[in-house]
N, C-alpha and C positions, 0 to 999 in steps of 0.2 A: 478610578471609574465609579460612579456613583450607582446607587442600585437601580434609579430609573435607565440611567443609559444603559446598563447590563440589559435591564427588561427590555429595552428598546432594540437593541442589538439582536437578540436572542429572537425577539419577534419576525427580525427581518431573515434572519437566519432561518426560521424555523421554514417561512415562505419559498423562500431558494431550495433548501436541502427536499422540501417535499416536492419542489418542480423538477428538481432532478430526478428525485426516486422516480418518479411515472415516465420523465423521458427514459431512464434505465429499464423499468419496467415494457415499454413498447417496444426496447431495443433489444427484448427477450432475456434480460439479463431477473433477476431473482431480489430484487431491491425492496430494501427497508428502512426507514426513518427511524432514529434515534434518537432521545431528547437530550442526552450528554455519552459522557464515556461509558461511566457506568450502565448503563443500561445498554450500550456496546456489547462491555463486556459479557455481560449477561446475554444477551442473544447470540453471542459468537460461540459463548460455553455450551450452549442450547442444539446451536448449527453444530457443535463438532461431538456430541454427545455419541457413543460407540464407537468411536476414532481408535485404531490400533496404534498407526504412525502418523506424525503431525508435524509439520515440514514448515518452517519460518524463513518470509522473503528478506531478511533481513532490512526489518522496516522499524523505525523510531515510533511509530504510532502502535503498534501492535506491541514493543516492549515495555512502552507505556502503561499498557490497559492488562499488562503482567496476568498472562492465562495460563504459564507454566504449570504455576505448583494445581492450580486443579484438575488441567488434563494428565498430569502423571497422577493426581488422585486417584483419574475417571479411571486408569491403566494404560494410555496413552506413550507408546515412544516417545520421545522428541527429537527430531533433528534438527537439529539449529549450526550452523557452521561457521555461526559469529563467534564461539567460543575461541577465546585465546590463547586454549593450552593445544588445541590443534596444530598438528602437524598440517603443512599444505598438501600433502594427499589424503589423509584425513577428514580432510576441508573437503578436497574435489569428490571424495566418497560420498561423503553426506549431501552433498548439493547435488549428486546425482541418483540418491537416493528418493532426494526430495520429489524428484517427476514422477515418481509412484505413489509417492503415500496417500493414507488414507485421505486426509488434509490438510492444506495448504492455508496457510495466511499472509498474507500479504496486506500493505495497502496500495493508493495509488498517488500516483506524483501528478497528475491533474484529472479531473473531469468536468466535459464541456454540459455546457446545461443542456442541450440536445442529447446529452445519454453517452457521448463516445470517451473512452476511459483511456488514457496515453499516458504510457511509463516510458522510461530511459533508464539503460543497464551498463553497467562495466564491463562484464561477462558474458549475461543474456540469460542465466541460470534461474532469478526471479521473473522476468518474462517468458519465459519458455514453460515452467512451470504451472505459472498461469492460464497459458493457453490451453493446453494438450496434457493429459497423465495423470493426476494426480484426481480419485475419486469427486473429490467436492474442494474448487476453491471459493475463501473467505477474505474478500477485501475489506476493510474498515477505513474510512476518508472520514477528515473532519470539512467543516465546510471551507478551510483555509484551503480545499484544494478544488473547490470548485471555478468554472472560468465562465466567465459573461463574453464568448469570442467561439472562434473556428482553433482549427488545430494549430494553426501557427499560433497564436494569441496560448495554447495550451503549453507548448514545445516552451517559447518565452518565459512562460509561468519556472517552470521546469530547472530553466539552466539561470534565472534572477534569484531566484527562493529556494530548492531543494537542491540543486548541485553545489555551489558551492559550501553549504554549512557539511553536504555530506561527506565531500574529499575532506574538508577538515577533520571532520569526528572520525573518519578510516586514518587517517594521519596521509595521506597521499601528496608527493611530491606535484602539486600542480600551481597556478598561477593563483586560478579562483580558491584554493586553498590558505594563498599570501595575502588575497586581495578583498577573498568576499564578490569576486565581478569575473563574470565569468569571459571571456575573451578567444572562443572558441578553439585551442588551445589541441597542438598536438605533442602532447606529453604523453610519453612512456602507460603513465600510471591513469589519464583522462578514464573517468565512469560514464561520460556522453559517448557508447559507442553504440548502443543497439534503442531506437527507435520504435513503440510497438503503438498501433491505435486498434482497439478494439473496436468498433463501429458498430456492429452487434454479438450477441453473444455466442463464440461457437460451437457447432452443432453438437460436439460429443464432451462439451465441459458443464458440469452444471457449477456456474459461477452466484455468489452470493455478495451483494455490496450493501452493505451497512455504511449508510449518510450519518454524517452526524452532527447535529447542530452545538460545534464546540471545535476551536483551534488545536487539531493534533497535528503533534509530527510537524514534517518543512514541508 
């Protein structure tokens, strides 16, 4: 990619990610534009600044933008349950820890340019989270997950592009894990089970969505 197409790209990016922030913002949600990751990460560190416990939706964008080692600087827990030396109660400890803590990060698997933010879960432990419990959630979306559509056109997004690389990288027995193509699949181990659309922000969560003009995550 040559330096003008990047500028050009980035231009167009920059347009979208801010029409979204103010549809997010009408839909009461707490939205801010970002010009790349880095400066993500930097406002995220900012949002979670006094964090006791700090709760990760097991998201590839968020381990990306690597906030670990300075919120355990800040004095910060961490709960994270992607750890692989976890026992599986261990796991369900931590993940049920996470609907409390102080902060939650997460990001999201689509958002419509009307503002409405639509995830899909295996468990439902990262959407549940999200909603309800946990003092201050922090979503970070690159613009790869925004949708020019309605919520079907979102869902779509969803199970073409984020489900299948994800059952892969969990290692999960499924088809879109062989295939890459998702085929709506009722396998044991399937992550498409819990459906969530946000449509405005609700009333007792103060949610925090960092856009961001830059391809994170699937």
């Amino acid at each position: 990619m040559t330096k003008k197409t990047k500028e050009l790209n980035n231009w167009v990016g920059e347009k979208l990610c801010k029409k979204v922030v103010a549809a997010l913002n009408n839909n009461r949600f707490k939205a801010e534009y970002c010009e790349n990751s880095l400066a993500a990460k930097k406002r995220a560190l900012e949002l979670a600044a006094g964090a006791t416990t700090v709760g990760f939706g097991g998201s590839r964008t968020i381990t990306d933008i690597e906030l670990v080692d300075e919120l355990v600087a800040n004095g910060a827990t961490i709960l994270n349950h992607g750890n692989p030396e976890l026992s599986p109660e261990e796991k369900m400890a931590l993940m049920k820890q996470q609907q409390t803590c102080s902060v939650f990060f997460s990001s999201a698997n689509a958002i419509t340019l009307d503002g409405a933010i639509v995830n899909i879960d295996g468990v439902g432990n990262r959407v549940s989270a999200m909603i309800f419990g946990p003092e201050k959630v922090i979503i970070v979306a690159g613009r790869n997950k925004l949708v020019d559509g309605d919520i079907c056109d979102a869902i779509k997004r969803i199970k073409t592009f984020a489900c299948p690389p994800n059952t892969y990288r969990l290692g999960k027995k499924t088809p879109c894990a062989e295939t890459g193509i998702c085929v709506n699949c009722n396998s044991p181990e399937r992550i498409c089970n819990v459906t969530t659309i946000l449509e405005k922000c609700p009333r007792a969560t103060d949610i925090y969505v960092l856009v961001v003009n830059e391809e994170m995550g699937f």
